[in-house]
N, CA, C and O of each residue as an XYZ file, in Angstrom:
384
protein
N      32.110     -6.489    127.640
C      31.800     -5.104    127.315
C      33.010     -4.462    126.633
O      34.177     -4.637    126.983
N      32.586     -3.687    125.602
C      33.999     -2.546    125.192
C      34.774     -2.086    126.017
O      34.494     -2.080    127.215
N      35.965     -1.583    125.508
C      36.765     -1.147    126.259
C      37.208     -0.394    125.885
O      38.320     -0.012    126.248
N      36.338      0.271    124.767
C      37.487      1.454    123.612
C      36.883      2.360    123.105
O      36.909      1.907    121.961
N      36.138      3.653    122.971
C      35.530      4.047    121.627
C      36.985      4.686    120.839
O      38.001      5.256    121.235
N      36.529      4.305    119.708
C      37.607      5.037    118.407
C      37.072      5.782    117.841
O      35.862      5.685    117.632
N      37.944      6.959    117.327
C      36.691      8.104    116.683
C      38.064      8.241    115.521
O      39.164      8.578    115.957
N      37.866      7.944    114.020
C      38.346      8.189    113.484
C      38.543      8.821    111.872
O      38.197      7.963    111.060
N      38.956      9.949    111.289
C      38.817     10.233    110.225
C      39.918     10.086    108.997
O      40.880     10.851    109.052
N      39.862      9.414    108.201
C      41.088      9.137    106.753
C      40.523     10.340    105.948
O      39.365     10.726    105.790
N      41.807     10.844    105.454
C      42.182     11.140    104.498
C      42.956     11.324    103.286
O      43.811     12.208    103.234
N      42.755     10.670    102.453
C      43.267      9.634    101.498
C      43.690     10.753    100.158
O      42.975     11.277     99.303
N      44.821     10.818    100.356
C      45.574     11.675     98.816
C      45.376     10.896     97.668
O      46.112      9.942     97.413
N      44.353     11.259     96.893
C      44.162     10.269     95.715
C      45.088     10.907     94.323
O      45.401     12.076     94.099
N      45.295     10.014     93.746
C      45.370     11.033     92.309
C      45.130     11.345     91.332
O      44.533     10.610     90.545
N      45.591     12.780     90.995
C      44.930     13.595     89.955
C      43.746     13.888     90.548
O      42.806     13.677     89.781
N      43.328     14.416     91.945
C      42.388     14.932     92.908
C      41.326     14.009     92.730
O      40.258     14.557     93.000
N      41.189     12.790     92.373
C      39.971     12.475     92.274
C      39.026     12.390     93.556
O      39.450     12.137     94.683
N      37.763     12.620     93.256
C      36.900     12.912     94.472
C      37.059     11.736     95.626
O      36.696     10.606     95.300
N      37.539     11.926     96.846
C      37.731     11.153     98.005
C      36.506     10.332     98.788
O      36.779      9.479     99.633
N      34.982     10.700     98.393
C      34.036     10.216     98.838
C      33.804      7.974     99.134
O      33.454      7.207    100.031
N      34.399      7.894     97.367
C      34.400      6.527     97.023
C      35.621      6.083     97.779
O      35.690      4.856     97.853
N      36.566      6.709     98.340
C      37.906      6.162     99.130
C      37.088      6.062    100.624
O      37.261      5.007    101.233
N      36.195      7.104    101.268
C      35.975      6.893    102.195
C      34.915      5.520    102.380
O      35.121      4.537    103.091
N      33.944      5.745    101.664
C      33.222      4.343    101.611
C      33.894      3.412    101.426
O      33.167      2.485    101.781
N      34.794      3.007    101.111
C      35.733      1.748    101.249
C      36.279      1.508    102.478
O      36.570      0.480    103.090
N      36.344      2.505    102.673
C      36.853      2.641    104.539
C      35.760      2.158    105.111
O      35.785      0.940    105.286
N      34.626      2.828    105.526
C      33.615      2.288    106.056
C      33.241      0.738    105.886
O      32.776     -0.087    106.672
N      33.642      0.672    104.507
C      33.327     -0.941    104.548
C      33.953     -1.984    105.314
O      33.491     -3.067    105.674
N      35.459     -1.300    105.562
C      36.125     -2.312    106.048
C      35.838     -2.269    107.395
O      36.259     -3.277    107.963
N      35.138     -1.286    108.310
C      34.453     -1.439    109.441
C      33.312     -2.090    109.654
O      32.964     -2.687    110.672
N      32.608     -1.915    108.403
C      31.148     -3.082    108.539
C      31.667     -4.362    108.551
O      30.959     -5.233    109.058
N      32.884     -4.708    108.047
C      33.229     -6.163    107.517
C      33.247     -6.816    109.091
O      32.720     -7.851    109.496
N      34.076     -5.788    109.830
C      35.041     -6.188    111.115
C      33.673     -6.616    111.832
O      34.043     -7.203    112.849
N      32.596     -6.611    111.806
C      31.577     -6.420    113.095
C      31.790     -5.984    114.146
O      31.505     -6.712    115.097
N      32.320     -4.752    114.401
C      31.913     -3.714    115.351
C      30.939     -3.105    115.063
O      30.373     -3.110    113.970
N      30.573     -2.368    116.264
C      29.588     -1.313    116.676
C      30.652     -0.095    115.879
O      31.859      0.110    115.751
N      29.110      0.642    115.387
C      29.681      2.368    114.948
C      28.570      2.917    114.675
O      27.424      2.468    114.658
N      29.224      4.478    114.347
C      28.523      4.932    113.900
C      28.756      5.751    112.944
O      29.849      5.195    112.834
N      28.788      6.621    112.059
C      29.219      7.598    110.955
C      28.798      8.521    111.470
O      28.006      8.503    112.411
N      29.327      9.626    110.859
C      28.971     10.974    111.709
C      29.705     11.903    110.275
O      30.491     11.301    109.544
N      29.462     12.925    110.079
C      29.734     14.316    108.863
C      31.278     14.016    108.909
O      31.952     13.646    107.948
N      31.621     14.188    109.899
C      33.475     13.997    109.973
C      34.031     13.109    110.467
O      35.244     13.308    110.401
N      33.746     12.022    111.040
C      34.495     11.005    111.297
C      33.929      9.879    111.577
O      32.742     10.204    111.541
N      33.955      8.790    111.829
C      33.128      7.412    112.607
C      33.574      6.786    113.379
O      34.643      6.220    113.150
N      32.922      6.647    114.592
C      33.166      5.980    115.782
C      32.602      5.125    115.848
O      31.462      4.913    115.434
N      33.812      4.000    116.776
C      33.561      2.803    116.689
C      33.674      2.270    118.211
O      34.294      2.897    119.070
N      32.975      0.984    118.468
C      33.609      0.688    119.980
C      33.665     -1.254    119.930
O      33.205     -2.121    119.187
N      34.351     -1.224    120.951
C      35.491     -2.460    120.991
C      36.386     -2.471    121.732
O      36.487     -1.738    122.715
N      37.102     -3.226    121.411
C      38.369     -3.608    122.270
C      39.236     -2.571    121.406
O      39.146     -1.969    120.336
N      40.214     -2.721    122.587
C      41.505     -1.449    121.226
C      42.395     -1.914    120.555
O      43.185     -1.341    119.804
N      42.239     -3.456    120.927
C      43.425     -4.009    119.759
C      42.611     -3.830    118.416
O      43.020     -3.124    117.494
N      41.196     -4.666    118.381
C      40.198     -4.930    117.742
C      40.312     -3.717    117.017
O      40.837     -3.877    115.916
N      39.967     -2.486    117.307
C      39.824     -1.404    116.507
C      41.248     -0.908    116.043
O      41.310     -0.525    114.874
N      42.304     -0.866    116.736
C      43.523     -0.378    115.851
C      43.690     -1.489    114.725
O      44.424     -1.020    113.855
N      43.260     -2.882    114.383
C      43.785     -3.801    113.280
C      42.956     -2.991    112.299
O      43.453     -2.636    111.230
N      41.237     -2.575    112.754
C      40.423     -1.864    111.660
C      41.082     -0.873    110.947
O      41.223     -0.774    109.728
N      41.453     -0.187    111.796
C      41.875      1.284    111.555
C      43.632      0.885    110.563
O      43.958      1.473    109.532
N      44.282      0.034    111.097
C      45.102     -0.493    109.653
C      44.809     -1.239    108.502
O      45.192     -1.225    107.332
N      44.021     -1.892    109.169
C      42.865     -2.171    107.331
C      42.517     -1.313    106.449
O      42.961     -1.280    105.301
N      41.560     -0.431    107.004
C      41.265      0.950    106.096
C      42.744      1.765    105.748
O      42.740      2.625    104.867
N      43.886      1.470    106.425
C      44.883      2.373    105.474
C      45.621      1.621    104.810
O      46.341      2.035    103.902
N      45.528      0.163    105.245
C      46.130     -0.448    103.726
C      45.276     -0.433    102.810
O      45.633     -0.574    101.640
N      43.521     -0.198    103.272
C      42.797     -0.511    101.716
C      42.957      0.685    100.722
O      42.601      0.674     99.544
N      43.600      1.804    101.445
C      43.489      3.134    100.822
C      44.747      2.931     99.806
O      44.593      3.469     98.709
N      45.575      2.458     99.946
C      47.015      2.375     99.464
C      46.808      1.171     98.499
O      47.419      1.323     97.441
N      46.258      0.268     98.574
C      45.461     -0.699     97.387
C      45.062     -0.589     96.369
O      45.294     -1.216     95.335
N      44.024      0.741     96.725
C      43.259      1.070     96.042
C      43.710      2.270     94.863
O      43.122      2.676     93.861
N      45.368      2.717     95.636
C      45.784      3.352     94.486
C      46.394      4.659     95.271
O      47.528      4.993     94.929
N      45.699      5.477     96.361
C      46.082      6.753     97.217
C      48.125      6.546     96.983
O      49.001      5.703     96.789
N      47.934      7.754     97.152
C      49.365      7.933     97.149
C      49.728      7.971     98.984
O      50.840      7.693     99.432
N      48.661      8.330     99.754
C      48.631      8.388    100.948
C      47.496      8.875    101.924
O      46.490      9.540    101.676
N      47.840      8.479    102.810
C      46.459      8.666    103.909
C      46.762      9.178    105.065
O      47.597      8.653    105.801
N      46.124     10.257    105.364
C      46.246     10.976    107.030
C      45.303      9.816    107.493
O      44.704      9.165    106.637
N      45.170      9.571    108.679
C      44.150      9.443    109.695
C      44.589     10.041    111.281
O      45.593     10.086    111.991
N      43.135     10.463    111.330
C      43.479     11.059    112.750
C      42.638     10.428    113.805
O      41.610     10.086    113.222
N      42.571     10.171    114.793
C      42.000      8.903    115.382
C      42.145      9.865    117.015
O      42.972     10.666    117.451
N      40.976      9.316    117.501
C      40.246      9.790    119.031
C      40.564      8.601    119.832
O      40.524      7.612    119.100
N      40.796      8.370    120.772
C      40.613      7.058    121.542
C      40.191      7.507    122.659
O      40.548      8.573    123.162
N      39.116      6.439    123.290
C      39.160      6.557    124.956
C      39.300      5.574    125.421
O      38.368      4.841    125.091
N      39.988      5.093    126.053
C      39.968      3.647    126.601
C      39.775      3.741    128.060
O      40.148      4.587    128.873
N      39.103      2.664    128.176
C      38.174      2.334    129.785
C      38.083      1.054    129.742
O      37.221      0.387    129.169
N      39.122      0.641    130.448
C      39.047     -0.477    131.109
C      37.838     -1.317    131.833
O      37.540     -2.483    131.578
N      37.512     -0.870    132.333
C      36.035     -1.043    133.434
C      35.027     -1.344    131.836
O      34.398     -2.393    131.974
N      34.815     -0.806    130.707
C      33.249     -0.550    130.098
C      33.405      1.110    129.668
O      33.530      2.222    130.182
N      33.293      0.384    128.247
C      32.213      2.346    127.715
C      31.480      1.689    126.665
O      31.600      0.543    126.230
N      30.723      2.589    126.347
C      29.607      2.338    125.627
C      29.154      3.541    124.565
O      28.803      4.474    125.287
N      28.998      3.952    123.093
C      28.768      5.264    123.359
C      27.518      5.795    123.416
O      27.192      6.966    123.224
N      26.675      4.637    123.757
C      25.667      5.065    124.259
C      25.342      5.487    125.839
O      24.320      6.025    126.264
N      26.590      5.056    126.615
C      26.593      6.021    127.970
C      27.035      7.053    127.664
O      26.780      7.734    128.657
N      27.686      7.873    126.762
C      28.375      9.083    126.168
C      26.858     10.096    125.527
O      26.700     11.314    125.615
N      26.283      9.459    125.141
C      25.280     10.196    124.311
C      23.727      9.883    124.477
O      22.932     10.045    123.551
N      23.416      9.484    125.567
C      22.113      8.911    125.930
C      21.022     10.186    126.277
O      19.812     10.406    126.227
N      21.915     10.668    126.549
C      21.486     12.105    127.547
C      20.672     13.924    126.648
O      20.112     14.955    127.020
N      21.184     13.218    125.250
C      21.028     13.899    123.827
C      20.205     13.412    123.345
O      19.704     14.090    122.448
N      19.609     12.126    123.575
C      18.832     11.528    122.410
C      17.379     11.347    122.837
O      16.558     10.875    122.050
């Protein structure tokens, strides 16, 4: 079972402002690649796993940002870690 949800959002200084949308989908990709669980959400995407597992993701997507050309990248990142099991569907079952 997981042991982690990650909730995390990049933001990628591109330049000459170009629109950040196509930086974020690259991000996302590199979370589909990883096979974790997620989900996308308006402002950020959460993920669940182990927490090593998800912090290597979460440095993937900021080297892919810096690859790809960004001059730089915020990310701001949620963690919960639970040893025992989380799920975020025990987090949000109760909503749906």
């Amino acid at each position: 079972m997981a042991s982690s949800l990650v909730s995390v959002q990049i933001i990628p200084k591109t330049n000459n402002g170009d629109d950040v949308i196509p930086f974020v989908d690259e991000a996302i990709k590199i979370i589909d690649e990883a096979g974790v669980k997620y989900e996308v959400h308006p402002l950020e995407t959460t993920m669940e796993g182990n927490l090593p597992e998800l912090l290597d993701v979460i440095k993937k997507m900021n080297d892919k940002m810096i690859e790809l050309g960004c001059q730089n990248v915020i990310t701001q990142m949620k963690i919960l870690y639970q040893p025992q099991g989380i799920t975020m569907d025990t987090l949000t079952e109760k909503y749906r």
